[in-house]
C-alpha positions as CSV (number, residue, x, y, z in Angstrom):
1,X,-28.2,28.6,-10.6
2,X,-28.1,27.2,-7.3
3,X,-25.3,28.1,-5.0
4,X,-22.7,25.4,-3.1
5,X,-22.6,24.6,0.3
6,X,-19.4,25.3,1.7
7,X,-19.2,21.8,2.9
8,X,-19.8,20.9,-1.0
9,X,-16.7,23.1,-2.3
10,X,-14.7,21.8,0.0
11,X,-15.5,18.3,-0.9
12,X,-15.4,18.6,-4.8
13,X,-11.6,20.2,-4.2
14,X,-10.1,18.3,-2.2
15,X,-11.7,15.2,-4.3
16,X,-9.6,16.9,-7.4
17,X,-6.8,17.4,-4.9
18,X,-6.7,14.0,-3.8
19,X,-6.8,12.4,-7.4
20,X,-4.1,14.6,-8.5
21,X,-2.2,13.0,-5.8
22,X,-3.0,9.0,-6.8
23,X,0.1,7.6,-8.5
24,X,-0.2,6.9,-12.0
25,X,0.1,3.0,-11.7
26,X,-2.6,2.8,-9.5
27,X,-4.8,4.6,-11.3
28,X,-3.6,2.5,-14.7
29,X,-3.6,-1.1,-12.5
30,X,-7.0,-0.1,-11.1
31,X,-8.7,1.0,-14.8
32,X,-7.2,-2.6,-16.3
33,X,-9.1,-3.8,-13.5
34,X,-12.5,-1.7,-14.2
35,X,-12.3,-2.9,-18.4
36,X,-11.5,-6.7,-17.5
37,X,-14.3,-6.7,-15.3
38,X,-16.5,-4.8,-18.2
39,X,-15.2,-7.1,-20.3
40,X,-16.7,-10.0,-18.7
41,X,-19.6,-8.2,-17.2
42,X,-19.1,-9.3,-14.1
43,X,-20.5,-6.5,-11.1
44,X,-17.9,-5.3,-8.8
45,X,-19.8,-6.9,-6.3
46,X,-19.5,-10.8,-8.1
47,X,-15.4,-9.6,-8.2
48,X,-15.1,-8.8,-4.5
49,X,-17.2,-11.9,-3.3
50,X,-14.2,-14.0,-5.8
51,X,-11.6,-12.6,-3.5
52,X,-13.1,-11.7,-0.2
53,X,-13.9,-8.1,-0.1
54,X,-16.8,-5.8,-0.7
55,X,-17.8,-4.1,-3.6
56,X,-16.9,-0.8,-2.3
57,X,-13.3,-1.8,-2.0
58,X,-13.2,-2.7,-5.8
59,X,-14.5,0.5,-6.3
60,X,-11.3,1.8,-4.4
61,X,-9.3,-0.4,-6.5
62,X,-10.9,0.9,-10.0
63,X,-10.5,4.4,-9.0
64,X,-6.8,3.9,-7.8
65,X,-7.3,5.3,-4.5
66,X,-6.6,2.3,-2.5
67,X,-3.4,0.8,-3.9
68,X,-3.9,-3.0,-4.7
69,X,-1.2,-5.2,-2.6
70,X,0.7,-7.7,-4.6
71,X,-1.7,-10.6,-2.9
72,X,-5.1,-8.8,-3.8
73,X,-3.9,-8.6,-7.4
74,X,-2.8,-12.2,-7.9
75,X,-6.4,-13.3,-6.9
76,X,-8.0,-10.6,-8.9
77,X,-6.3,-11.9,-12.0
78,X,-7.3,-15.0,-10.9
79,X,-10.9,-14.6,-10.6
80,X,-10.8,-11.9,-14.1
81,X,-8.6,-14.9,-15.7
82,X,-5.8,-12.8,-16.9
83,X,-2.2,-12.8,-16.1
84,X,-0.7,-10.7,-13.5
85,X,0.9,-9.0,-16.1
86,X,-2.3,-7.9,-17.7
87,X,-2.4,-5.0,-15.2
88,X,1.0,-3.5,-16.5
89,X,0.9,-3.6,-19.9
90,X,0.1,-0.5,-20.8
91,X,2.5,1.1,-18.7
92,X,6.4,2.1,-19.5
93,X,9.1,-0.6,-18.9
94,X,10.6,0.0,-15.4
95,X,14.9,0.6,-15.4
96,X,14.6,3.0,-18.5
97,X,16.4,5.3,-16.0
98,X,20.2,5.6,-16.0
99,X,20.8,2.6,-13.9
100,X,24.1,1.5,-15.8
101,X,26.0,2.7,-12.5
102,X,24.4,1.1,-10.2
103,X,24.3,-2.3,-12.0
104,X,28.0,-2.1,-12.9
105,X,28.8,-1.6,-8.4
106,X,26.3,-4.4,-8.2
107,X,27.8,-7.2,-10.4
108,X,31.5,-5.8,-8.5
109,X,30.0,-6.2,-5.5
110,X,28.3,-9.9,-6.2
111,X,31.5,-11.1,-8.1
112,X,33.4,-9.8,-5.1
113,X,31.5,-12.1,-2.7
114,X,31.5,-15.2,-4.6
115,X,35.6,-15.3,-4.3
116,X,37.2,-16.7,-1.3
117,X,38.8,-13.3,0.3
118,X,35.0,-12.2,0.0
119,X,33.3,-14.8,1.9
120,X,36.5,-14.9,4.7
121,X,35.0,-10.8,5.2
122,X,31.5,-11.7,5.1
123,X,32.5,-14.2,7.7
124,X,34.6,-12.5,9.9
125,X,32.4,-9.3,9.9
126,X,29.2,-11.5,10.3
127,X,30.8,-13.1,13.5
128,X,31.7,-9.4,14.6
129,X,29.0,-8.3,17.8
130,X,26.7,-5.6,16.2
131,X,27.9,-3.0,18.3
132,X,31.1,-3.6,16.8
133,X,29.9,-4.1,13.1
134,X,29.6,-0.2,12.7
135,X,32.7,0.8,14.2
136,X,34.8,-1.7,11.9
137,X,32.8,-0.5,8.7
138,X,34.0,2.9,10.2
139,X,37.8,1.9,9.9
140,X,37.6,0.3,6.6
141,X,36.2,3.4,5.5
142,X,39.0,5.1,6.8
143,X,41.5,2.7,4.8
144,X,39.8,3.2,1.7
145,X,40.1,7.0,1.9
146,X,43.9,7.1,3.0
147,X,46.9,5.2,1.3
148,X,48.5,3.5,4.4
């Protein structure tokens, strides 16, 4: 059995340390990537001449170590002739969380705006100097904790 370098250890576990790290959509977005490809057996180098890279940076892509920007992905899908969303399906519905809070502060906050006391603040404050903004966010604050 022969023995490993050091230099070989050390790159084998930090290769398993550094794919533990890779975010699971990445590595999901970049294998939906790798089977449409297979699918149309096309080489990774045909797919990075479509959009303009090389095929060592599809190789990134596939393994999920280089995240794929939004722009990279549109012309991927383009060039693989899928949708964009053909990259997500397999993954869990985003907002499953307990967002109901922060929706419910959002819609007060928009309806809030949209009425004619709300757009006289966002006027006034907006015509504030921005040194100045702070402070007044400061004494509403104040207001709002103490029943003047």
């Amino acid at each position: 059995m022969a023995q490993r370098t050091t230099a070989q250890a050390l790159a084998s576990s930090s290769t398993i340390s550094d794919a533990a790290k890779l975010h699971p959509v990445d590595r999901e977005v970049g294998n939906r990537i790798r089977v449409r490809r297979l699918q149309l057996r096309m080489s990774q180098a045909a797919l990075g001449a479509g959009i303009g890279v090389s095929f060592q940076q599809i190789q990134k892509y596939e393994s999920g170590v280089n995240r794929v920007s939004s722009s990279v992905l549109y012309a991927i899908a383009d060039v693989l002739d899928v949708p964009m969303t053909h990259f997500f399906e397999k993954l869990p519905r985003p907002g499953k969380g307990n967002t109901k809070g922060i929706i419910q502060r959002a819609d007060v906050r928009q309806d809030f705006v949209a009425t004619t006391e709300g757009q006289r603040l966002v006027d006034a404050f907006l015509a504030l100097p921005q040194k100045t903004r702070s402070k007044f966010v400061a004494l509403i604050e104040v207001f709002g904790r103490n029943d003047l």
